[in-house]
C-alpha positions as CSV (number, residue, x, y, z in Angstrom):
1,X,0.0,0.0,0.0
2,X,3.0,2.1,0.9
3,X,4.3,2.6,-2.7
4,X,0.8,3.3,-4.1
5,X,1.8,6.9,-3.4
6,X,5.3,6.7,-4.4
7,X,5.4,8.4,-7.9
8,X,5.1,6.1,-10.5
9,X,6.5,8.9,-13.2
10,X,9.8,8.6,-14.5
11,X,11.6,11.5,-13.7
12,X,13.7,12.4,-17.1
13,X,15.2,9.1,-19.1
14,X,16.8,5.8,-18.5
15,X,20.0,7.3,-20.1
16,X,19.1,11.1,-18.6
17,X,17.6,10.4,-14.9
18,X,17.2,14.5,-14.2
19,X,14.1,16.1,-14.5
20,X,13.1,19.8,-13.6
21,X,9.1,21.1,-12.6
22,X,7.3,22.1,-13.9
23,X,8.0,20.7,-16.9
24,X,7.7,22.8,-20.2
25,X,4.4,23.7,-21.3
26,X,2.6,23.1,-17.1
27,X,1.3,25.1,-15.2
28,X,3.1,26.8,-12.4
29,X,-0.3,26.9,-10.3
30,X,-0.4,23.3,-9.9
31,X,-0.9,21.9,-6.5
32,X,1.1,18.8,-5.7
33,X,-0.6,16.6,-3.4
34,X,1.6,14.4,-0.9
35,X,3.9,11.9,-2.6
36,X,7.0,10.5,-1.9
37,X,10.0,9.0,-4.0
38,X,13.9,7.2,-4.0
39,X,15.4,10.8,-6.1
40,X,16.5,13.8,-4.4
41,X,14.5,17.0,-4.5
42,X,15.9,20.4,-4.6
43,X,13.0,22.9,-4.9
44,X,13.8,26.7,-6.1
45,X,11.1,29.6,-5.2
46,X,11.2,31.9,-8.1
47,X,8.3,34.3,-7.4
48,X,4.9,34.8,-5.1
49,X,4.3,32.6,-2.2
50,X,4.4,28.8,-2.1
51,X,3.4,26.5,0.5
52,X,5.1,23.5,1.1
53,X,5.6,20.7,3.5
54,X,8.0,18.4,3.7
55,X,8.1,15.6,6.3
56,X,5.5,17.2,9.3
57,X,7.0,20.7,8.7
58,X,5.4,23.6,6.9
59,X,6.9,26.2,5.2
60,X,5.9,29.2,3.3
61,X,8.5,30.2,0.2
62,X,9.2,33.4,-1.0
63,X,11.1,34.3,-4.2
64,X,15.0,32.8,-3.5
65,X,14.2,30.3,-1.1
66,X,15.6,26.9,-1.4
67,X,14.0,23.2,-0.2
68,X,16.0,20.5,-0.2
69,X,13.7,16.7,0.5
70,X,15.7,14.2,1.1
71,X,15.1,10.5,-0.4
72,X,11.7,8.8,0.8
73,X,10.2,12.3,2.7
74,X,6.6,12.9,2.3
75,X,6.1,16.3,0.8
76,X,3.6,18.8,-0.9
77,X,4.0,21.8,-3.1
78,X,1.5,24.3,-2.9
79,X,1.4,27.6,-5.3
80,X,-0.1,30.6,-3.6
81,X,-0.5,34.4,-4.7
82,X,1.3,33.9,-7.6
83,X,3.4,31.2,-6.3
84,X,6.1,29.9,-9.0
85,X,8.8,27.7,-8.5
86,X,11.1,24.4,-10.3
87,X,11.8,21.6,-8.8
88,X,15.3,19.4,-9.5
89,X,14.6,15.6,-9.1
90,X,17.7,13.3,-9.4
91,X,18.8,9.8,-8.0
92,X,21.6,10.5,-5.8
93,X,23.3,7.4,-8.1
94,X,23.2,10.0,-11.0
95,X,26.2,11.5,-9.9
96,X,28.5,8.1,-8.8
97,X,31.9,7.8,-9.8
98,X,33.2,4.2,-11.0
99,X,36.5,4.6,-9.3
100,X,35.9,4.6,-5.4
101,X,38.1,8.2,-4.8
102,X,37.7,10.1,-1.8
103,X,35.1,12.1,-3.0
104,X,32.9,9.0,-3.5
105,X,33.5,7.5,-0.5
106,X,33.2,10.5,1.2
107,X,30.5,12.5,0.2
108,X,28.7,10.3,-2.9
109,X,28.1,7.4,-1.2
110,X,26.7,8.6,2.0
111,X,24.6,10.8,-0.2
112,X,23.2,7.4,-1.8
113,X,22.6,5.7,1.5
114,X,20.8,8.5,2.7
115,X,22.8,9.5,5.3
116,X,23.5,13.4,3.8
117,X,21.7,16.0,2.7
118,X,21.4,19.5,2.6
119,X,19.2,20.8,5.4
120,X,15.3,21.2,4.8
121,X,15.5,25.3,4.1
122,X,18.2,27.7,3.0
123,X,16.6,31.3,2.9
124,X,17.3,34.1,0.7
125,X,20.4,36.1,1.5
126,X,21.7,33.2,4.0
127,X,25.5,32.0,3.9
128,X,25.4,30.3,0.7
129,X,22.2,30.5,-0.9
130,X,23.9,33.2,-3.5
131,X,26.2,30.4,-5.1
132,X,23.9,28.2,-5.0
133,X,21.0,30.0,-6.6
134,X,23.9,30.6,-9.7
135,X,24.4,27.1,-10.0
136,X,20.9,26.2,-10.7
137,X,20.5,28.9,-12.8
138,X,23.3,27.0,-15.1
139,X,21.0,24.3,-15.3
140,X,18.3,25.9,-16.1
141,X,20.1,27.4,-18.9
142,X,21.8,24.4,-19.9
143,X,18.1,22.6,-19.8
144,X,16.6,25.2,-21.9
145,X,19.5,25.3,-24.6
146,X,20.1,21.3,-24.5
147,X,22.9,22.1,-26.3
148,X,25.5,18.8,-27.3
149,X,26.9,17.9,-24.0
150,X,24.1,19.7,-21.8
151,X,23.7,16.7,-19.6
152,X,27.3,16.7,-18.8
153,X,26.9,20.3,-18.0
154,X,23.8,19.2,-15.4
155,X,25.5,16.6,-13.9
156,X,29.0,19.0,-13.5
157,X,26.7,21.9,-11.8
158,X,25.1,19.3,-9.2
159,X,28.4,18.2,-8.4
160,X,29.3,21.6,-7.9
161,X,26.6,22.4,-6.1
162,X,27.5,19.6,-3.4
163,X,30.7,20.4,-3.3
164,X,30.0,24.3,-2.4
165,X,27.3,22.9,0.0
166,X,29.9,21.0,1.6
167,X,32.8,24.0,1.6
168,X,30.0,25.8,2.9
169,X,29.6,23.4,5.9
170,X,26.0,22.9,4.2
171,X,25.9,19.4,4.1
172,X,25.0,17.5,7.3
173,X,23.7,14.3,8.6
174,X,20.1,13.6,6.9
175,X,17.5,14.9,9.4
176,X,15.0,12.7,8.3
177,X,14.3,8.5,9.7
178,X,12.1,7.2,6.5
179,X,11.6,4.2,8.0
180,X,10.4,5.0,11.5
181,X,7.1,3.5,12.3
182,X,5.5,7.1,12.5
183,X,6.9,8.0,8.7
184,X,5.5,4.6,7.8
185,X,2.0,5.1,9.1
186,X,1.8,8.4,7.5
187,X,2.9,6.6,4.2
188,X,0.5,4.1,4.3
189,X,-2.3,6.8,4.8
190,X,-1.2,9.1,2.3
191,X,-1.4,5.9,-0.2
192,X,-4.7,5.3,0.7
193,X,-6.5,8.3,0.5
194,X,-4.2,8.9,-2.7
195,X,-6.3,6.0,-3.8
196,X,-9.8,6.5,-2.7
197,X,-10.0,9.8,-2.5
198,X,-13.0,10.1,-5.0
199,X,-14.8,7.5,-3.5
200,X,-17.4,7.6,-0.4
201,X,-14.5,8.5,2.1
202,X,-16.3,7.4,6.1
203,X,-14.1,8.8,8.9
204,X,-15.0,5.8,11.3
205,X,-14.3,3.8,8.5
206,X,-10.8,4.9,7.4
207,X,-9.9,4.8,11.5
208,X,-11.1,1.5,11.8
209,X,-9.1,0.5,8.9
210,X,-5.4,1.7,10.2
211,X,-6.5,0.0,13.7
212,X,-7.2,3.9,15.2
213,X,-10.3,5.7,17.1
214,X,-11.3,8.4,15.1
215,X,-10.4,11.0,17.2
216,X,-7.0,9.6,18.2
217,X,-7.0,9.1,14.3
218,X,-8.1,13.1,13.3
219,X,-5.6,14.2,16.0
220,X,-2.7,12.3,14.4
221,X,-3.5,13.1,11.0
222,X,-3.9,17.1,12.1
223,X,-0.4,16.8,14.1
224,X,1.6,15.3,11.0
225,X,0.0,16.6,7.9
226,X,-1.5,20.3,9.4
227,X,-4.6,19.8,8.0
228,X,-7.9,17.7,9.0
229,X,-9.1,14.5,7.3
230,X,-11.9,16.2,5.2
231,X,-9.5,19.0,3.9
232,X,-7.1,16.8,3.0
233,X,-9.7,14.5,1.0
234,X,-11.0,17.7,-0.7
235,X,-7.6,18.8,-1.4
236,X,-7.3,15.7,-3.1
237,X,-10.4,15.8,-5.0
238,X,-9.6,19.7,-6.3
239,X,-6.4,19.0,-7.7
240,X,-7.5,15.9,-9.7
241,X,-10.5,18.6,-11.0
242,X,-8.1,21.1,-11.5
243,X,-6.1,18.3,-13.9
244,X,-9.1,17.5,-15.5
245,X,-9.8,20.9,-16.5
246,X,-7.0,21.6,-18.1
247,X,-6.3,18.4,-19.8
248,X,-10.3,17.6,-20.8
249,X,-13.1,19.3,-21.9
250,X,-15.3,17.6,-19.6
251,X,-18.3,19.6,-18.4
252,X,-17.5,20.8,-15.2
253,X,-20.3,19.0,-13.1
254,X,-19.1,16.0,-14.4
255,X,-15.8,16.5,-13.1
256,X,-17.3,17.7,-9.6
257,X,-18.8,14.1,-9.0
258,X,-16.3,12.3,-10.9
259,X,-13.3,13.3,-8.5
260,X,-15.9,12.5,-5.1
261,X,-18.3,15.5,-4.6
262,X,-21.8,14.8,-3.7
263,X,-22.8,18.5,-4.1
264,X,-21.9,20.6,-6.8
265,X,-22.0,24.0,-4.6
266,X,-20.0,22.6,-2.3
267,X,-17.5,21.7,-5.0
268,X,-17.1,25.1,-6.4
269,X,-16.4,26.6,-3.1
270,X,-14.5,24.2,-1.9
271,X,-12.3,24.9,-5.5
272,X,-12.7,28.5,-5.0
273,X,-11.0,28.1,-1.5
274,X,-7.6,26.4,-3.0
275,X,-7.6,28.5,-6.6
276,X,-8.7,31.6,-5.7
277,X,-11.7,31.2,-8.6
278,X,-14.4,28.7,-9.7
279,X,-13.8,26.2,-11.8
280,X,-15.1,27.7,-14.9
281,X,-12.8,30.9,-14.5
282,X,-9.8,28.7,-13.9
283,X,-10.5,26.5,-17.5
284,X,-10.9,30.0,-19.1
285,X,-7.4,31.4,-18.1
286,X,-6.0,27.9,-19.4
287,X,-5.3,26.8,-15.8
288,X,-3.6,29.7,-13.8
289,X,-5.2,30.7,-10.4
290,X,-5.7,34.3,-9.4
């Protein structure tokens, strides 16, 4: 059940694993529900607000922020008042050496096993942040040009970029335990509301299915993912509209009971309250929210 919310995408090629979000041609207004995955995550703020959390910690971006999710941490993107941002997903094995030198052995490999990281946040204008914010921009570049040899050029600026975040005394011990019985459970929760979100969703039912009360079970859901069961659900629900809008021409009621509403007014607020707009405003301006 676990890996029912571990993406199932494949983040750039077989020969290429690197990937940057949104992807040419998306939206920057998307809303990224809670998933998980093996590949590192660096997340860039670029503009607006965005709300993110990332293990049981929230955060609000602002332009020049950096993330940094380590591999397996549950986390969410959320774009707010003009939120934009691109995220940089890699397998730490992307940058591995064949010959076991000291940097391997001493900074590769622990980043494969898990064991280091950068730390959750680096704000604008901290120790750092500056060179760091360059060195992404050379992807980027080198991404949009994909000129011969770009992915070389990628994988050379990451490997900068950790070894300025080590000169830095950026990189420290992963703060994160993926497999604690807490992380688990949280896993296994996300997975299966992932998966039945637009069905009849019962609290008492759901409890009784991860062996909880339902108030010890609303009170550990609130505590981990800072939101109630129901929001969460809904959340769910709007952003699988919100891809339905943009990628169908499906009449919008339709949409509101495919994804799990019962009451189309309730639907439309309840889109309102995440976009900033109805439905039908948000299909108009080709999916950006106010």
């Amino acid at each position: 059940m676990d890996a029912s919310r571990l993406e199932k995408r494949t983040h750039g090629t077989e020969e290429f694993p690197f990937q940057i979000y949104p992807v040419s041609g998306s939206q920057d207004g998307d809303v990224i529900p809670y998933h998980w995955h093996p590949e590192l995550e660096i997340i860039r703020i670029l503009a607006g607000e965005v709300g993110l959390t990332i293990a049981d910690e929230q955060y609000t971006g602002l332009a020049g922020d950096l993330f940094f999710v380590a591999t397996g941490e549950l986390h969410e993107i959320r774009s707010e008042r003009g939120g934009q941002f691109r995220s940089f997903v890699f397998p730490a094995d992307f940058l591995q050496f064949r010959r076991a030198d000291r940097a391997q052995t001493e900074l590769l490999a622990p980043l494969e096993a898990g064991t280091l990281w950068f730390p959750t946040e680096l704000r604008v204008g901290m120790p750092g942040s500056d060179v760091l914010l360059q060195i992404l921009d050379l992807i980027l570049n080198a991404c949009a040009e994909k000129r011969p040899g770009y992915e070389l050029q990628v994988k050379a600026a990451l490997l900068l970029l950790l070894s300025e975040g080590l000169s830095g005394a950026l990189l420290c011990p992963a703060q994160h335990m993926p497999r604690d019985y807490r992380t688990q459970l949280l896993r296994e929760i996300v997975a299966y509301l992932g998966e039945h979100c637009t069905e009849s969703l019962r609290l008492p039912e759901v409890a009784q299915h991860f062996g909880m009360s339902p108030q010890y079970f609303c009170s550990f859901f609130k505590a981990h993912l800072g939101r109630s069961f129901v929001q969460h659900v809904n959340f769910l629900r709007i952003e699988r509209a919100s891809r339905l809008l943009r990628e169908t021409d499906q009449p919008i009621m339709d949409i509101g009971f495919a994804v799990g509403f019962e009451n189309f007014s309730y639907f439309i607020k309840r889109f309102r309250a995440v976009f900033g707009c109805t439905p039908s405003a948000y299909r108009k301006s080709g999916g950006q929210p106010e």
